[in-house]
KOLBA-221639 format. One line per 3 residues: number of its first residue (from 1); their letters; for each residue x, y, z of N, C-alpha, C. Coordinates in steps of 0.02 Angstrom, whole numbers, plus 50000, padded with zeros to 5 digits. Example, Ala and Ser with C-alpha at 12.3 -4.5 7.8 and 13.67 -1.06 7.14 Angstrom:
2
1	AS	50660 49716 50390 50615 49775 50390 50660 49835 50390 | 50642 49888 50354 50684 49947 50357 50645 50002 50394
***
This chain:
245
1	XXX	47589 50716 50186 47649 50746 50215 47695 50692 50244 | 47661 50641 50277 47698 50581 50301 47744 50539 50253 | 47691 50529 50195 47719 50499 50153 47768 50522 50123
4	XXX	47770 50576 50101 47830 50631 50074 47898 50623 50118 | 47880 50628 50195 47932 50623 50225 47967 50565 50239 | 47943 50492 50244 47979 50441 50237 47991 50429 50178
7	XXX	47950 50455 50109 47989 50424 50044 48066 50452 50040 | 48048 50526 50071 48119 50576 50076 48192 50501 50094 | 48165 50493 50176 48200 50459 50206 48254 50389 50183
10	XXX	48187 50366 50163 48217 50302 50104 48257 50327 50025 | 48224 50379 50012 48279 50405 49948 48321 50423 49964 | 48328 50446 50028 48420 50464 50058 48445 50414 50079
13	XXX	48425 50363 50110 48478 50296 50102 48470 50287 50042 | 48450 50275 49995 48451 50244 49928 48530 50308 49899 | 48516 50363 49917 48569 50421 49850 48632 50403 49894
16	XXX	48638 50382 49975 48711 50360 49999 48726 50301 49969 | 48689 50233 49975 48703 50186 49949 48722 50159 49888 | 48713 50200 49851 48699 50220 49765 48781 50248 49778
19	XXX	48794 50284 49800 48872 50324 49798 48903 50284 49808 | 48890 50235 49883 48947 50192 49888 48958 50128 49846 | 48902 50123 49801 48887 50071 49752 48948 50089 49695
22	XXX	48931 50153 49667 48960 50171 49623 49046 50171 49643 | 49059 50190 49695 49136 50205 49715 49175 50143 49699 | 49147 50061 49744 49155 50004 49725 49154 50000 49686
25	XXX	49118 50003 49632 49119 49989 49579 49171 50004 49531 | 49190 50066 49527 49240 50110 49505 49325 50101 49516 | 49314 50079 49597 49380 50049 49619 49370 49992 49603
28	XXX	49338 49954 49579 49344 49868 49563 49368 49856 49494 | 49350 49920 49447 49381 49926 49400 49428 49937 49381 | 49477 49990 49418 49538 50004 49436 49574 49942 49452
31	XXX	49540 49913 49505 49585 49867 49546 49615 49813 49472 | 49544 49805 49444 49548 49745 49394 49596 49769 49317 | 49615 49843 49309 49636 49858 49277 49738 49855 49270
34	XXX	49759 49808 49237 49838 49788 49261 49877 49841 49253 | 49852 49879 49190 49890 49948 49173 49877 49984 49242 | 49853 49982 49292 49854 50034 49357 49901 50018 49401
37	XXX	49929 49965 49370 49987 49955 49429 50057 49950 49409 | 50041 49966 49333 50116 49977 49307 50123 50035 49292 | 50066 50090 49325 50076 50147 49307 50135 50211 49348
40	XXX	50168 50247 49336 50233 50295 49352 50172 50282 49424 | 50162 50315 49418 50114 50356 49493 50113 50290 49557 | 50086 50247 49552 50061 50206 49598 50137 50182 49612
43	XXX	50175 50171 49561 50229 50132 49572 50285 50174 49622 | 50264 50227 49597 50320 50282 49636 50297 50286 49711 | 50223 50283 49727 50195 50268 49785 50214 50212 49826
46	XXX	50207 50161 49803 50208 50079 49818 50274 50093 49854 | 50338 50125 49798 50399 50131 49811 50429 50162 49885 | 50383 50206 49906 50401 50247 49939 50371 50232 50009
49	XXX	50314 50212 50008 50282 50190 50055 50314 50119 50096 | 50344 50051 50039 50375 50008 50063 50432 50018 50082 | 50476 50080 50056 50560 50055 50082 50571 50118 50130
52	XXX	50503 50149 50138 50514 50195 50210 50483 50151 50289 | 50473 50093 50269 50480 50037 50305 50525 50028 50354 | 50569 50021 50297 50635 49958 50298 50677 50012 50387
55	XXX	50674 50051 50350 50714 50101 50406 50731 50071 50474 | 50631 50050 50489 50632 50033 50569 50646 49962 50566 | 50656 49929 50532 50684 49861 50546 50768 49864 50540
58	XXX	50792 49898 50509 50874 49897 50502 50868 49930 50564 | 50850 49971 50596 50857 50031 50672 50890 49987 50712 | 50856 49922 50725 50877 49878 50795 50931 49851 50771
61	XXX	50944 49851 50708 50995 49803 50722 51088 49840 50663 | 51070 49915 50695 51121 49958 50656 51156 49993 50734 | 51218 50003 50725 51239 50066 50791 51204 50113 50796
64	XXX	51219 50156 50854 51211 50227 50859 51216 50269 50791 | 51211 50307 50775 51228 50377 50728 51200 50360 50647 | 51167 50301 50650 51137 50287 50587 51065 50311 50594
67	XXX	51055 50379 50561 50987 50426 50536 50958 50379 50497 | 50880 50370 50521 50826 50342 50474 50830 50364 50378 | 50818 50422 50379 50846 50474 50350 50920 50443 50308
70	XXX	50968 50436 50321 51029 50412 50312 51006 50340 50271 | 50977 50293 50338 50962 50234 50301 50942 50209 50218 | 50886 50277 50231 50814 50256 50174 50860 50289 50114
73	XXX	50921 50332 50107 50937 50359 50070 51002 50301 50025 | 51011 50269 50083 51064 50203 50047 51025 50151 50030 | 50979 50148 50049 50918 50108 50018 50897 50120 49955
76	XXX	50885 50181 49960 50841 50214 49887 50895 50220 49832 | 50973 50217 49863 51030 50226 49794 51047 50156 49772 | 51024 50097 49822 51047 50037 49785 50984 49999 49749
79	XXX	50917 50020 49786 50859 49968 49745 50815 50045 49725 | 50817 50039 49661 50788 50096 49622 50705 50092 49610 | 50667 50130 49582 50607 50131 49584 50592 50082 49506
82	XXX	50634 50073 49465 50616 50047 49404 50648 49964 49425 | 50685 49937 49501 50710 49904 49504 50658 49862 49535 | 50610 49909 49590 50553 49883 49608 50490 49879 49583
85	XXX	50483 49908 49504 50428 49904 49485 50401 49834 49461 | 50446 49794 49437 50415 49715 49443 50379 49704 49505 | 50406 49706 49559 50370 49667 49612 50303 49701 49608
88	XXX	50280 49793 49611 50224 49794 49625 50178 49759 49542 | 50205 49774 49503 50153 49751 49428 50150 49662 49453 | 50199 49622 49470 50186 49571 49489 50125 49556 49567
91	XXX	50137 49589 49595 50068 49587 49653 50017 49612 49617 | 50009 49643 49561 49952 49688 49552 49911 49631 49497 | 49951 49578 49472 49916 49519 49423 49888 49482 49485
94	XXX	49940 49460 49511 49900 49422 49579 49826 49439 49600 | 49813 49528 49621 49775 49536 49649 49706 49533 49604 | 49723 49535 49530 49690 49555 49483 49653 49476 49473
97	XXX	49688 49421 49469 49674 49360 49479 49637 49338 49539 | 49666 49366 49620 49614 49329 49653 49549 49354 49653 | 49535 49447 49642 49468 49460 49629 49438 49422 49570
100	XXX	49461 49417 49526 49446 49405 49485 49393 49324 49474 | 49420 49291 49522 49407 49240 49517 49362 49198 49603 | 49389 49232 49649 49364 49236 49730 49393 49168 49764
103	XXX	49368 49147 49813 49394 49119 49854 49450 49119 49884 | 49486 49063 49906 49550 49052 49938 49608 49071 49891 | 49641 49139 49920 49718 49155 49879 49768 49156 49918
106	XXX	49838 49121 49858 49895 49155 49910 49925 49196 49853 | 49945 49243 49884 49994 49303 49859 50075 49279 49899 | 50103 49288 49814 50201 49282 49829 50229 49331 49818
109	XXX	50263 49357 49849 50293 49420 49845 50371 49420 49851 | 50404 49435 49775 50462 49431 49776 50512 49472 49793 | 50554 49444 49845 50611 49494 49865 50675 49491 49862
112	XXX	50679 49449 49797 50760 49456 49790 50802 49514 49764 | 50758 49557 49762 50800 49626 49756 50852 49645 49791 | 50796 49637 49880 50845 49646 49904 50897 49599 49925
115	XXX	50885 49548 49930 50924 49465 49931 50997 49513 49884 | 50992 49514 49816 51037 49553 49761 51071 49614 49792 | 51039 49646 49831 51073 49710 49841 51128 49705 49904
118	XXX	51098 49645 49962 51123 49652 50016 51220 49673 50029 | 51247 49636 49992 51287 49656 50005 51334 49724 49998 | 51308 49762 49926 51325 49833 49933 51298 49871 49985
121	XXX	51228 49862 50018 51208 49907 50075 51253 49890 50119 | 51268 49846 50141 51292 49817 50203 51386 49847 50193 | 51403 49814 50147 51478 49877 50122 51455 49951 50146
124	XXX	51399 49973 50111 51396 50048 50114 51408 50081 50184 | 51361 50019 50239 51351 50037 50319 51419 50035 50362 | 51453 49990 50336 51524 49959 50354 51550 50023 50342
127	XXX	51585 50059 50282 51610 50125 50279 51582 50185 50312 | 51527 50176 50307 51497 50232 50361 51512 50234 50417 | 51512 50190 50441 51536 50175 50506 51614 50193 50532
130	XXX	51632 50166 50489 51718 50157 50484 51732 50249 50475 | 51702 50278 50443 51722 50337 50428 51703 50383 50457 | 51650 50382 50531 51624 50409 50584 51654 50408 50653
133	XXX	51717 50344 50647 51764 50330 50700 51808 50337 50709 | 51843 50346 50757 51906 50358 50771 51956 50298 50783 | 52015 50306 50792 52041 50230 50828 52040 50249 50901
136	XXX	52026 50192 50949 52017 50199 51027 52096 50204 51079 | 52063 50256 51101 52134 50263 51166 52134 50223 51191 | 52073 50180 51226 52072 50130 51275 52045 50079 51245
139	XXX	52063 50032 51198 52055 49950 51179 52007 49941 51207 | 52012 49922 51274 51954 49890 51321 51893 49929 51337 | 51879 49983 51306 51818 50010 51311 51763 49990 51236
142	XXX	51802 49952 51207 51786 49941 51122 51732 49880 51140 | 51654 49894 51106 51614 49849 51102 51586 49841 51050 | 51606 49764 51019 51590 49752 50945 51532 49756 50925
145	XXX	51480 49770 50974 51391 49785 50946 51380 49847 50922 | 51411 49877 50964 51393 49972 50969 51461 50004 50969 | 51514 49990 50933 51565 50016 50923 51570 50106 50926
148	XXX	51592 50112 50970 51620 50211 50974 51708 50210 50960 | 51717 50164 50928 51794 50195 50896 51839 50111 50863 | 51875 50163 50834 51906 50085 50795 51971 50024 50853
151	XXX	51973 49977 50868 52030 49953 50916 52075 49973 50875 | 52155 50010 50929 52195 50009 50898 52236 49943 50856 | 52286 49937 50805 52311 49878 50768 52254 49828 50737
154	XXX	52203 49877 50740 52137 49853 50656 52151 49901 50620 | 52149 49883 50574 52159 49941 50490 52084 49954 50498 | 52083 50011 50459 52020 50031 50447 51997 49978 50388
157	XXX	52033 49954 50329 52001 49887 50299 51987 49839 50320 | 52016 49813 50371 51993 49751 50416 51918 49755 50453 | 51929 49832 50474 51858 49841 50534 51822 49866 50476
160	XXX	51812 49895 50402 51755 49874 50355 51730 49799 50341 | 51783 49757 50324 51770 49701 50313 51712 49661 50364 | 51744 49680 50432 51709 49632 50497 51652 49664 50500
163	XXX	51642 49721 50497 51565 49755 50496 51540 49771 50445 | 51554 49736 50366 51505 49718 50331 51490 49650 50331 | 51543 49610 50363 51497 49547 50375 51459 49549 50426
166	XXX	51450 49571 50473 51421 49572 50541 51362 49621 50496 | 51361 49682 50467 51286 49712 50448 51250 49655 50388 | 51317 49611 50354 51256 49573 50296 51213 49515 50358
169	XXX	51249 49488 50421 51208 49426 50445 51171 49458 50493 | 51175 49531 50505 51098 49542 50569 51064 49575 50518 | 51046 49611 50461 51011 49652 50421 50965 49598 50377
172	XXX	51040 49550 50334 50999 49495 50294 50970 49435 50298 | 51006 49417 50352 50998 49331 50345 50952 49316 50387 | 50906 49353 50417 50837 49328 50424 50769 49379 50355
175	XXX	50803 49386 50328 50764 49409 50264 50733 49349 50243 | 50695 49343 50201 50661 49297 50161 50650 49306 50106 | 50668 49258 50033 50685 49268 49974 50599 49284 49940
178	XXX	50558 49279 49973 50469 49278 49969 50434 49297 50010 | 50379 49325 49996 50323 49345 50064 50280 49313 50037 | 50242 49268 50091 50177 49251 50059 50135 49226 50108
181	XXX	50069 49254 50090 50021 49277 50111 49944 49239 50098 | 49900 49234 50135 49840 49222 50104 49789 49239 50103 | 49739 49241 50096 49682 49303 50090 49616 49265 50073
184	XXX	49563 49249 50093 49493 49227 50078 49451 49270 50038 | 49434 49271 49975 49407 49323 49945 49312 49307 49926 | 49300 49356 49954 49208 49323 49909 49206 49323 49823
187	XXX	49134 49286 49817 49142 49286 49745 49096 49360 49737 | 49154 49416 49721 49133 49464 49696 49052 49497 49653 | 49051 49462 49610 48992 49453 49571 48919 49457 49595
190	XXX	48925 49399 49663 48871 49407 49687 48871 49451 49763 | 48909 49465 49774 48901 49522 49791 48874 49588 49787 | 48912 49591 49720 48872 49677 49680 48814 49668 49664
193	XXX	48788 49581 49629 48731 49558 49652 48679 49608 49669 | 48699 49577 49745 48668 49597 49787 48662 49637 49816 | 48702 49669 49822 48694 49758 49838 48654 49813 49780
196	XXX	48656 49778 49722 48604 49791 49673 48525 49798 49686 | 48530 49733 49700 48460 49712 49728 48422 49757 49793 | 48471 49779 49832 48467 49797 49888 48434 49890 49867
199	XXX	48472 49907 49826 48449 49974 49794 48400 49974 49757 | 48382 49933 49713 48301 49923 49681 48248 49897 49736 | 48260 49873 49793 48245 49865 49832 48195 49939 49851
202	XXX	48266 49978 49869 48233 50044 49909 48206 50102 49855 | 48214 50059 49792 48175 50110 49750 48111 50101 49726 | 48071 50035 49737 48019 49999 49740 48006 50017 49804
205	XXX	48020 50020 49882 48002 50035 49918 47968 50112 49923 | 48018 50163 49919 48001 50237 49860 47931 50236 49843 | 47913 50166 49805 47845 50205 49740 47800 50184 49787
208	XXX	47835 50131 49838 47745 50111 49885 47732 50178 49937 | 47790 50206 49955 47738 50245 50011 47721 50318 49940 | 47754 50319 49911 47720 50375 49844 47663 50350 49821
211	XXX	47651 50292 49809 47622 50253 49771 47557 50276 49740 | 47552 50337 49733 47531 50363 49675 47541 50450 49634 | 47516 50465 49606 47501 50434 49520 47575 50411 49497
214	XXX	47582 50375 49449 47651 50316 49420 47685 50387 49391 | 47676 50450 49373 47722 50497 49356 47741 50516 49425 | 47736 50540 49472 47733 50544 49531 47792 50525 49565
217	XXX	47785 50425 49582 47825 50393 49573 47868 50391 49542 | 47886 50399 49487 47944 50413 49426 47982 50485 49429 | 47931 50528 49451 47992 50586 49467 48053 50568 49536
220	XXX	48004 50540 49588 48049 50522 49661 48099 50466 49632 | 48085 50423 49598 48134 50372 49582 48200 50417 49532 | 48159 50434 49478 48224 50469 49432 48270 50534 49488
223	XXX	48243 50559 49522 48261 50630 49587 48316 50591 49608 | 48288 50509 49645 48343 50479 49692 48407 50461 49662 | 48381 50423 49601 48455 50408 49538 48485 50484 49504
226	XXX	48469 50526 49500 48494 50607 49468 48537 50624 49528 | 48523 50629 49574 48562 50672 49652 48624 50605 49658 | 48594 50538 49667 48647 50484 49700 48710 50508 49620
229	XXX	48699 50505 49575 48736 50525 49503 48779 50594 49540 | 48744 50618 49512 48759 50709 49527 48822 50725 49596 | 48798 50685 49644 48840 50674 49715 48913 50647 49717
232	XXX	48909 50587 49669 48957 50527 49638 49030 50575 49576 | 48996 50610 49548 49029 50639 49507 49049 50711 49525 | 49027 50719 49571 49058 50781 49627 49093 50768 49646
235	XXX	49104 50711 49701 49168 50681 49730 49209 50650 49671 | 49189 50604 49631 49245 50614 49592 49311 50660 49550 | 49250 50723 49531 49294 50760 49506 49336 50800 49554
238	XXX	49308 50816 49617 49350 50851 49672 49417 50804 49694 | 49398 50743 49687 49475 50685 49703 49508 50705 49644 | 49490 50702 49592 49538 50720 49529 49561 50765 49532
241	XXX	49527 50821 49536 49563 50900 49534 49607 50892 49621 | 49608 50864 49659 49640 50886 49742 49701 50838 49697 | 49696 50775 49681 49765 50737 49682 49798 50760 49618
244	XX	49768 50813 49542 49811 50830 49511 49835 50896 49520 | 49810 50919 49580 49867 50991 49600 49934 50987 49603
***
C-alpha cells in the first residue's frame, strides 16, 4: 500500500513535469519557426500591443485635449500594420538565431519608421491643435507649452507651422533610429538535456519502489507517460479551440 502510494506520488511529479516538458518544447518550436512571426496574427498583435505604447510617452509631452485614444489613432493612420511587419519578422530572425545558437546576444531593433513618419504626425498634432483653438482676447494669458487659444496677429498657418516644429523636437528628437538590447541565453540543448534526464530519472525511480513484477512496472511507467500525453493534448486543444473562437 506504501509503495503504491509514493510510486503514485512520484508519477505525479513525473505527468506535471512531462507537461511542462512538452509545452517548452512545443513553444521552442514555434519560437524557432520564422514563418510564426511573419504570420497575419502575431503581427497584428505585435502591432497593437507596441503602438498602444506610444500613447503614454507622447502624453507628457502633448497639450491638454489630446485623447490617448486620439493619439493611437494618428499613429495607426500614418505607420500601418504591413509598414511594421518588417520590424517584427526582423526581431523574430534575431530571436530565432540567438536560441538557436545560446550565449551572449544583442538584438537591433529598427525604428526608422517612425524616424520616416515623424513629421506627418507632428503636422497632424499641429492642426489639431490649431483647429481646437480659438484666437485669445488676452495675448498675455497665451502659454506656448499648453496653449488655450491662438495669440492674436498669428495666422492660424504660422501657429501650425511653430507647433509642428515644437511637436517634431519634444515627440522626436529624443527618439532613437535603433533599440538595442542584450540578452544572455543558455545553450538550449543541454538544457532539454537535462530536464530529459530528470524525467527518466523519476521513471526509473517509479519501477524501484514498484519494483516488481517488470509488467507491473511497465504498466505504472506506460500510466505515467499515457496521462502526462493525454493532459498535454487537453490543454492544447482547449488553447486552440478558446483562441479560435
Amino acid at each position: 500500500m506504501i509503495r503504491n502510494f509514493l510510486a503514485g506520488c512520484v508519477l505525479f511529479v513525473f505527468v506535471v513535469s512531462a507537461v511542462l516538458f512538452y509545452a517548452v518544447v512545443s513553444l521552442y518550436l514555434i519560437i524557432l519557426n520564422k514563418d510564426f512571426y511573419a504570420g497575419d496574427k502575431f503581427v497584428s498583435y505585435s502591432y497593437d500591443v507596441v503602438l498602444s505604447q506610444l500613447p503614454n510617452y507622447f502624453d507628457e509631452n502633448l497639450p491638454e485635449g489630446f485623447s490617448s485614444e486620439y493619439v493611437l489613432e494618428v499613429i495607426k493612420k500614418y505607420i500601418t500594420v504591413s509598414e511594421f511587419k518588417p520590424i517584427v519578422v526582423d526581431f523574430g530572425n534575431q530571436v530565432n538565431e540567438a536560441l538557436d545558437g545560446g550565449g551572449h546576444k544583442e538584438f537591433n531593433i529598427d525604428l526608422s519608421v517612425f524616424a520616416e513618419k515623424r513629421n506627418l504626425i507632428a503636422e497632424e498634432f499641429a492642426n489639431h491643435l490649431m483647429k481646437s483653438l480659438n484666437t485669445c482676447i488676452n495675448s498675455s494669458v497665451y502659454n506656448p507649452e499648453n496653449p488655450t487659444c491662438i495669440p492674436s496677429g498669428v495666422s492660424r498657418d504660422d501657429f501650425v507651422r511653430q507647433f509642428k516644429a515644437t511637436f517634431d523636437r519634444k515627440l522626436f528628437s529624443q527618439m532613437p533610429g535603433r533599440f538595442v538590447f542584450s540578452l544572455n541565453f543558455p545553450d538550449v540543448g543541454n538544457v532539454f538535456c537535462a530536464y530529459l534526464a530528470f524525467l527518466v530519472v523519476l521513471l526509473l525511480l517509479t519501477g524501484l519502489i514498484v519494483s516488481k513484477p517488470f509488467v507491473r512496472v511497465l504498466k505504472w511507467v506506460m500510466f505515467g507517460i499515457f496521462c502526462s500525453l493525454i493532459l498535454f493534448a487537453s490543454v492544447f486543444l482547449y488553447s486552440w479551440y478558446y483562441y479560435n473562437l
